[in-house]
GUGUMI-406038 format. One record per residue: x, y, z of N, C-alpha, C in turn. Coordinates in Angstrom, 2 decimals. Layout:
% residues N
<atom <X,Y,Z>,<X,Y,Z>,<X,Y,Z>> ...
This chain:
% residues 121
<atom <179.98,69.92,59.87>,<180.31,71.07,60.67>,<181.14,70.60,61.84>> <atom <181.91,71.59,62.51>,<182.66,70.73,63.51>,<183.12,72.02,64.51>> <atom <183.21,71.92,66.01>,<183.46,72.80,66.87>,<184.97,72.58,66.97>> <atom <185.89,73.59,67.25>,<187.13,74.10,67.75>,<187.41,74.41,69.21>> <atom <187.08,73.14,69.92>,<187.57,73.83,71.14>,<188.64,74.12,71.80>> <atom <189.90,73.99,71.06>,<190.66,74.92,71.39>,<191.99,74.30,70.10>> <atom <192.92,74.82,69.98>,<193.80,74.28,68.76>,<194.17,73.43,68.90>> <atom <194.29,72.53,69.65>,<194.81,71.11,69.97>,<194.05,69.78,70.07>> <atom <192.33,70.58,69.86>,<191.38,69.62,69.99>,<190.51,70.00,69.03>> <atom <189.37,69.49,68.19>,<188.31,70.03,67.27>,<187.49,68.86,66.78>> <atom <186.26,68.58,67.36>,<185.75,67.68,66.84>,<184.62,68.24,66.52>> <atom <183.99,67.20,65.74>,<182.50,67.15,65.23>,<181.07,67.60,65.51>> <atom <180.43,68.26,65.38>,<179.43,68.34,66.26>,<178.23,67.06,66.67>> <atom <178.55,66.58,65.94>,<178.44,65.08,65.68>,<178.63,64.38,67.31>> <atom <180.32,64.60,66.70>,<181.01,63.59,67.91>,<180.74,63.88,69.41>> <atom <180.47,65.13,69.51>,<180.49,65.76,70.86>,<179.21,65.54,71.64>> <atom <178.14,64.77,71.76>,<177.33,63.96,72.55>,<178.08,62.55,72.96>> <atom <178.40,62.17,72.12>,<179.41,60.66,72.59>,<180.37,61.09,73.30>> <atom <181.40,61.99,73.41>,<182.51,62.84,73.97>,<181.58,63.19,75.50>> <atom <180.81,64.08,75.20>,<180.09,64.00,76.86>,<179.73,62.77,77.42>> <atom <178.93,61.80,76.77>,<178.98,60.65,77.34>,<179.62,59.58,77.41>> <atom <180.85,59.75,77.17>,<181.72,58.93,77.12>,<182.60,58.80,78.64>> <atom <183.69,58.46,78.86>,<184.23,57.99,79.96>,<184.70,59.79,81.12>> <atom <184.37,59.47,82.26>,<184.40,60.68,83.03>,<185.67,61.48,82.91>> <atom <186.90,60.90,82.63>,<188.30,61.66,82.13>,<188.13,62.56,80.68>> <atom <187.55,61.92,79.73>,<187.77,62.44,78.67>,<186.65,63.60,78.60>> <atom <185.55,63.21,79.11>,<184.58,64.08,79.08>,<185.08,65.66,80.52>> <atom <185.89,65.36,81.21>,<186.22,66.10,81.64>,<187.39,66.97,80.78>> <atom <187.96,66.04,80.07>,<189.44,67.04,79.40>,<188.55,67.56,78.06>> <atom <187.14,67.49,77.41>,<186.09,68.26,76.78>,<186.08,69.51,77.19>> <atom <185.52,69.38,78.59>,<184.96,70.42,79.11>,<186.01,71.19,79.48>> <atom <186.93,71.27,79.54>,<188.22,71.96,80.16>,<188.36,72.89,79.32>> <atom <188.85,71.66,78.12>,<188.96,72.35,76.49>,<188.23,73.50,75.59>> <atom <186.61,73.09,76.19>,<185.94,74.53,75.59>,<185.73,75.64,76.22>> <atom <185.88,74.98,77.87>,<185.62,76.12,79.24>,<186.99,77.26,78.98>> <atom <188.26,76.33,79.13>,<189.33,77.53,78.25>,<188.88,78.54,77.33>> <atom <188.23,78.04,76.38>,<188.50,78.39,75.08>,<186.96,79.44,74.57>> <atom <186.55,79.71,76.15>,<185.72,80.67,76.47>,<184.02,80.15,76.16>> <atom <183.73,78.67,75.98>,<182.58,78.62,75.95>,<181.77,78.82,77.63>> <atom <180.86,79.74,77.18>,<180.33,80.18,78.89>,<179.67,78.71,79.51>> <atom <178.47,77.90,78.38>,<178.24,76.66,79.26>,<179.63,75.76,79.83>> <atom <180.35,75.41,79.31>,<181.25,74.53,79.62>,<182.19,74.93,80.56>> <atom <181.88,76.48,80.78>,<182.58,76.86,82.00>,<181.61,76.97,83.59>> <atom <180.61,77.11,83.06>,<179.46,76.23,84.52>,<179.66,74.91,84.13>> <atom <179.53,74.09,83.52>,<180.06,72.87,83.67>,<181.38,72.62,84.14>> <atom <182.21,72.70,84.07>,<183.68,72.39,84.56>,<183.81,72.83,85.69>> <atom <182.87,73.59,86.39>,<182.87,74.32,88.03>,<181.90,72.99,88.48>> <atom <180.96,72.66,87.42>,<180.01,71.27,88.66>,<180.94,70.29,88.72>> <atom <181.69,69.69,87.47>,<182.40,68.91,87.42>,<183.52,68.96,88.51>> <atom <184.14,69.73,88.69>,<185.28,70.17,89.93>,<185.04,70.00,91.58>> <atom <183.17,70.35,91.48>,<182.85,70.31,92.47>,<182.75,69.12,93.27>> <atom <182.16,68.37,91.82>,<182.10,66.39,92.73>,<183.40,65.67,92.31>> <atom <184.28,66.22,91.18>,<185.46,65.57,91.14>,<185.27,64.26,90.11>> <atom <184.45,64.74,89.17>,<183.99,63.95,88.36>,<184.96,63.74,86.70>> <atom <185.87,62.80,87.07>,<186.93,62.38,85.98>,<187.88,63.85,85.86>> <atom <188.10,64.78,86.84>,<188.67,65.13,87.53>,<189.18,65.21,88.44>> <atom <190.23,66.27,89.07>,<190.26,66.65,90.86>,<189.43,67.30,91.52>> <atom <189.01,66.92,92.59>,<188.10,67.80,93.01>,<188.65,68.86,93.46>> <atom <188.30,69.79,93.37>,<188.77,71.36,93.70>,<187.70,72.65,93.75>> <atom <187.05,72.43,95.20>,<185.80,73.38,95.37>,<186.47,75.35,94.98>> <atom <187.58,75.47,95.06>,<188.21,77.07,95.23>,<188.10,77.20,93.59>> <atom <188.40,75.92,92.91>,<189.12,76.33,91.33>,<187.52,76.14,91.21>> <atom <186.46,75.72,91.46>,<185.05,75.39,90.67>,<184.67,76.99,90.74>> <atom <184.43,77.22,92.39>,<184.54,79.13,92.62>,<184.92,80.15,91.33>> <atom <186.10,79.61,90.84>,<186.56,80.45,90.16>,<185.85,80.49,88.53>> <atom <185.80,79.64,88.36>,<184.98,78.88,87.17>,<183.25,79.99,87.15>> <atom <183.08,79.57,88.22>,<181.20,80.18,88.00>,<181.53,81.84,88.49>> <atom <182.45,82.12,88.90>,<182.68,83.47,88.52>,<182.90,84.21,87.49>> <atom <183.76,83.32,86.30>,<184.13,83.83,84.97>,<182.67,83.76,84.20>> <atom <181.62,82.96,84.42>,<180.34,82.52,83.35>,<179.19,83.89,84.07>> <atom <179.42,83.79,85.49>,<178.79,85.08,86.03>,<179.01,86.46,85.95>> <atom <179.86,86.41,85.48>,<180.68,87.80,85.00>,<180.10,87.81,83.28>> <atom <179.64,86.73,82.74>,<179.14,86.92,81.67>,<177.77,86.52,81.39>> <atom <177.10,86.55,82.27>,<176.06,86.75,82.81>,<174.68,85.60,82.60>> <atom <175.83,84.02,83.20>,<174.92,83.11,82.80>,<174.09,83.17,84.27>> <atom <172.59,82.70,84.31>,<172.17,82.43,85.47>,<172.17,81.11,86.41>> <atom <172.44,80.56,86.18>,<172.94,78.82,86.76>,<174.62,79.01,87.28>> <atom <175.55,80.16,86.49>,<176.82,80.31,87.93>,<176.06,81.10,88.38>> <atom <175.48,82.21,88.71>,<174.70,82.73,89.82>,<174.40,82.00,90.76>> <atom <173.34,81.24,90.16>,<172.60,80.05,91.57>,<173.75,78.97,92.05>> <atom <175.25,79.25,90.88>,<175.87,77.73,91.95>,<176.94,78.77,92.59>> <atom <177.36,80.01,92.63>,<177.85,80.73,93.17>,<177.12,81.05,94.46>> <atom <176.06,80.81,94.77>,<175.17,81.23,95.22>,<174.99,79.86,96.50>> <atom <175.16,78.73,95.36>,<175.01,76.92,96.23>,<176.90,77.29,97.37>> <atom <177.86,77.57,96.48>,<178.95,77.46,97.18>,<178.70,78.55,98.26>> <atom <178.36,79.71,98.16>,<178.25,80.42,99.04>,<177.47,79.90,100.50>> <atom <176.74,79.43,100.28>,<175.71,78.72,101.16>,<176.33,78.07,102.17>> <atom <176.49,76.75,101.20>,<177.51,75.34,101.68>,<178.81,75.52,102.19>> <atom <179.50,76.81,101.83>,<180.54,76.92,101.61>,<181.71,75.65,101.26>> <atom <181.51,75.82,99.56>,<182.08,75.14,98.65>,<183.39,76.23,97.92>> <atom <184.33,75.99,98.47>,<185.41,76.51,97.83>,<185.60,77.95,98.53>> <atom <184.75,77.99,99.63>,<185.18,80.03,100.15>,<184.51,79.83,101.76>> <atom <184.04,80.55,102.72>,<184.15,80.26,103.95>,<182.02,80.32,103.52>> <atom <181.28,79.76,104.71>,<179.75,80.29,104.34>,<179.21,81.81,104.58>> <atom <178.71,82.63,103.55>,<178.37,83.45,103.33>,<176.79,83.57,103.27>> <atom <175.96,83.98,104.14>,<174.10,83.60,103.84>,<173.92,84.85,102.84>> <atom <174.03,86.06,103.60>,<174.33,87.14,102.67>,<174.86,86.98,101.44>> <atom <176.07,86.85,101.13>,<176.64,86.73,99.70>,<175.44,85.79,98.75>> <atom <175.20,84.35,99.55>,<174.10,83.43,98.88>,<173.29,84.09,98.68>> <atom <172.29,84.70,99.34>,<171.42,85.37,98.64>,<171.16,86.36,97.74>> <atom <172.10,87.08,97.83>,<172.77,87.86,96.48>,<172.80,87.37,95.06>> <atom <173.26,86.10,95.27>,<173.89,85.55,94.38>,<172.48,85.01,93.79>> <atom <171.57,84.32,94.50>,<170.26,83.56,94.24>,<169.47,85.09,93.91>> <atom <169.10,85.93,93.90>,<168.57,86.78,93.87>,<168.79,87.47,92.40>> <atom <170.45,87.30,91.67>,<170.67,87.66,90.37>,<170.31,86.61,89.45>> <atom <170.57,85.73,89.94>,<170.35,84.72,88.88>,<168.52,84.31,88.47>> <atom <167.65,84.59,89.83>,<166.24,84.94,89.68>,<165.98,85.64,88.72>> <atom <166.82,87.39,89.06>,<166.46,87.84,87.96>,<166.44,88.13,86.61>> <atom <167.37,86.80,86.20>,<167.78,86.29,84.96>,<166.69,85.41,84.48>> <atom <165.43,84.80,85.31>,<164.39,84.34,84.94>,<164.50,83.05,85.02>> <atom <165.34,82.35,86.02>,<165.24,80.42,86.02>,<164.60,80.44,87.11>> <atom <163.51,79.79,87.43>,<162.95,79.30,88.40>,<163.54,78.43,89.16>> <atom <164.64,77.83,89.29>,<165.45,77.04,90.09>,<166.02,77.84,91.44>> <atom <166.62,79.27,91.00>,<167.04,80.31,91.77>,<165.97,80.73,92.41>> <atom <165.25,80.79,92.31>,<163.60,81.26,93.46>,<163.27,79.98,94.31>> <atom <163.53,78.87,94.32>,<163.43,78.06,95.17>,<164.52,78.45,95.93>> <atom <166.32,78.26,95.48>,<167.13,78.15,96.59>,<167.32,79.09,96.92>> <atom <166.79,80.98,96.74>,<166.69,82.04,97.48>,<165.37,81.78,98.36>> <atom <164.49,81.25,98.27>,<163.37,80.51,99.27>,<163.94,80.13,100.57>> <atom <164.42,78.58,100.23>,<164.63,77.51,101.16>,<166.10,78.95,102.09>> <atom <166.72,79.47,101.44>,<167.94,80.03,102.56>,<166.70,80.78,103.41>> 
């Protein structure tokens, strides 16, 4: 069996644990590849990845943009990191309000991670 992440790339399902753990460039041009190509995890991934600049550029505005597209499709982890940038202000000015908003949807998506960092704000 083998994933298509986008026409220029398609590997194995196999291959694609070695591909994540493999060297921080390539495993970043992975995640790019399926985050394009509309996979919702790999598009919260490619927003953490952006964030620390990990075998990428770092780019806190383009990560923003990233956990907006997966939140719009209603993963709960861009919630809570929409929610972390809001805070920190990672990629947009600090928002406590907006953060808690943000920690508050993704709660009610049912991860217990988001009820701690709507807590601690």
């Amino acid at each position: 069996m083998s994933a298509t992440l986008r026409s220029e790339l398609s590997v194995s399902l196999e291959e694609l644990p070695e591909l994540l753990n493999g060297e921080p460039r390539e495993r970043a041009r992975v995640i790019l590849a399926a985050a394009k190509g509309g996979e919702l995890e790999a598009q919260v991934m490619l927003g953490q990845i952006l964030l620390q600049g990990l075998g990428i550029e770092r780019d806190p505005a383009l990560a923003l943009t990233w956990f907006r597209l997966a939140a719009r499709q209603g993963s709960p982890m861009a919630f809570n990191m929409l929610g972390r940038c809001h805070e920190h202000g990672w990629g947009c000015a600090v928002d406590l309000p907006a953060a808690a908003g943000y920690y508050r949807q993704a709660a009610e998506r049912g991860v217990d991670w988001e009820l701690y960092n709507l807590a601690n704000l």
